[in-house]
N, C-alpha and C positions, 0 to 999 in steps of 0.2 A: 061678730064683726071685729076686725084686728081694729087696734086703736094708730090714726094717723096723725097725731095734735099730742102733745104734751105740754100743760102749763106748771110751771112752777114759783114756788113764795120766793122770794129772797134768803132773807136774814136766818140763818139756824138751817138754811135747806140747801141752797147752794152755795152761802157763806157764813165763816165764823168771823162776824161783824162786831162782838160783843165788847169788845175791848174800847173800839172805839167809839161807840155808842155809851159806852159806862163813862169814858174821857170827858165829850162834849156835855153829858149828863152832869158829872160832879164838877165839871168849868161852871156851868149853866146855875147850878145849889150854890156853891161859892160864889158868884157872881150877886147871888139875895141872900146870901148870908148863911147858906143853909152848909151845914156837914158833910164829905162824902160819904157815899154810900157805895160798899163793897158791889164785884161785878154780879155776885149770885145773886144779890138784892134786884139789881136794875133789870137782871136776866126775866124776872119774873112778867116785866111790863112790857116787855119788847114783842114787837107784832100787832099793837094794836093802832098804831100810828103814832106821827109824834105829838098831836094838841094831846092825844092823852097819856103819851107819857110824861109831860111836862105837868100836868093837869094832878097828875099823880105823885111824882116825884119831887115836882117845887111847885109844892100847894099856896107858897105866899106870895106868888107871881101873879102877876097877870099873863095867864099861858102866851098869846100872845106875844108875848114882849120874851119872857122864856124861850116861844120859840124859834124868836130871832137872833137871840142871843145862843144859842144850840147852833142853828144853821151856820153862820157867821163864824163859829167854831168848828165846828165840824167839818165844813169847804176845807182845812186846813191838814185835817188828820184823817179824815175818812180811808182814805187809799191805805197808810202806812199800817190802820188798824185793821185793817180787812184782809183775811186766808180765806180759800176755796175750801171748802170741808174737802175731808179726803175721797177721794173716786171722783168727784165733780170734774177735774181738769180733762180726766181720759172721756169720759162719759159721756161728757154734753157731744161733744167733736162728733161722736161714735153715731151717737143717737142722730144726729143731723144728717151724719153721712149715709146713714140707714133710709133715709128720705123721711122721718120725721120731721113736721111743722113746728117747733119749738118755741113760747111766749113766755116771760116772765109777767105774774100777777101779784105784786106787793103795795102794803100798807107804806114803806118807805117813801119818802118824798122821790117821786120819780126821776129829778135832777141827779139826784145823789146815788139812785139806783141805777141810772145809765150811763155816770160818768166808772162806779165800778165794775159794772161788766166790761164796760170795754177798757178798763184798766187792767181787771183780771182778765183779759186775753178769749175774752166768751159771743164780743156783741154779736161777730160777723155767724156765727152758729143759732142767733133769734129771729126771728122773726120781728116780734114785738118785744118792748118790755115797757110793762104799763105801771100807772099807779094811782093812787083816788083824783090825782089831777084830770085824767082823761077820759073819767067816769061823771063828772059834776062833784067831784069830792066823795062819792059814795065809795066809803072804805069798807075789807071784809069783815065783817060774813057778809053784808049785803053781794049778793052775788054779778053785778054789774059787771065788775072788772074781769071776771072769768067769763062770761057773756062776750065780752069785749074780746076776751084773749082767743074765743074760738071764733069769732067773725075778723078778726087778721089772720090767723093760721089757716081757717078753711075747713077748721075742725065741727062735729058736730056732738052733739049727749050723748050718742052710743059711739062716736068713735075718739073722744078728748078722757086722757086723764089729767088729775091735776095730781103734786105732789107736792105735802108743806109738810111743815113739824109743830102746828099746836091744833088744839082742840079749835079755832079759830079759823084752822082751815077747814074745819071737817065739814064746819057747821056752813063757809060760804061755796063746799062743794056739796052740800048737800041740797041746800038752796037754790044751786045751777043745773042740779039733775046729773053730775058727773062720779063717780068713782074717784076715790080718795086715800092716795096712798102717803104715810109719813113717815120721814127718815127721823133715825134715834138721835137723840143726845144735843137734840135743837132748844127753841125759848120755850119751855114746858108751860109757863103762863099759870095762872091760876086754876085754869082747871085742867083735869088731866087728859094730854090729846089720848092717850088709849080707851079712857072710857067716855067721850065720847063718839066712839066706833067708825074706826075708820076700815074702808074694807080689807088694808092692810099695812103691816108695820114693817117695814123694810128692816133686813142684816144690815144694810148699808147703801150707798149711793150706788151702789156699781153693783148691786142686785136688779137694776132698772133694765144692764144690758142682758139680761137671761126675759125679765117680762115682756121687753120690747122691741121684739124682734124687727119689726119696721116690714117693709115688701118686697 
């Protein structure tokens, strides 16, 4: 059965967000006193949401308050720090025009997720674009927010793919009952997304227009 639904992660998947997520992060360290910390460092924590990156990276905070002091930074720079990875700009367009159902599923505070797609020039091509907010907070792996992403698309387990870049997606598409593809050179995270198996590792973002051909 051809796939009619594509969901996808944000951050490392259809943007290279790291810059300014490292910004808000070492404002947020400096603000309690703490050191920065290089982007490879910060790279390592990104995807899992923000109470735990704060939780992680300024451990003398009260995350909360952390991550207030992030948001409130970050509303500021977010946009300026954020590039489409490459092939994403032709891609998405492509894939939509194809009659493709298209949903964003990220751990990113969904405010901040949808004020940059549609800064990056992407929203009118989704459908959805969700985040643990419109789940009851359940961030991935818990598989809810892909759940979610295929009851707005129309998609179903044998016809949705999802497509992230860490082991964190593998695990909340595996949990969904969905096919799991990841684009290279995203937030690799602590554990490594290839071995936990995903059904496949993309060349790159615009290897998606050869798998998905549409109807």
């Amino acid at each position: 059965m051809p796939f009619t639904a594509a969901l996808f992660d944000f951050d490392g998947t259809l943007a290279d967000s790291f810059a300014a997520i490292t910004s808000s992060t070492n404002f947020t360290r400096n603000h309690f006193g703490l050191p920065p910390l290089p982007e490879a460092v910060v790279r390592e924590y990104v995807g899992y949401g923000l109470p735990n990156l704060m939780q992680e990276l300024v451990p003398t905070a009260n995350p909360a308050a952390a991550v207030a002091v992030y948001r409130e930074h970050h509303k500021d720079i977010a946009r300026a720090g954020t590039t489409l990875i490459p092939g994403v700009a032709e891609t998405i367009p492509e894939l939509a025009r194809r009659g493709l159902r298209l949903a964003v599923c990220s751990n990113k505070g969904v405010s901040f997720t949808r004020e940059l797609v549609a800064g990056l020039g992407l929203a009118e091509h989704f459908v959805a674009v969700l985040g643990p907010e419109d789940v009851g907070g359940r961030a991935k792996p818990d598989p809810a927010m892909l759940h979610e992403g295929m009851t707005r698309t129309g998609g179903t387990v044998g016809t949705t793919v999802y497509v992230g870049d860490m082991a964190i997606d593998v695990h909340a598409a595996r949990a969904a009952g969905v096919p799991v593809w990841l684009v290279p050179g995203g937030a690799e995270g602590k554990e490594s997304p290839a071995a936990a198996g995903p059904d496949r590792i993309l060349t790159g973002f615009a290897e998606l227009l050869e798998l998905l051909p549409g109807g």
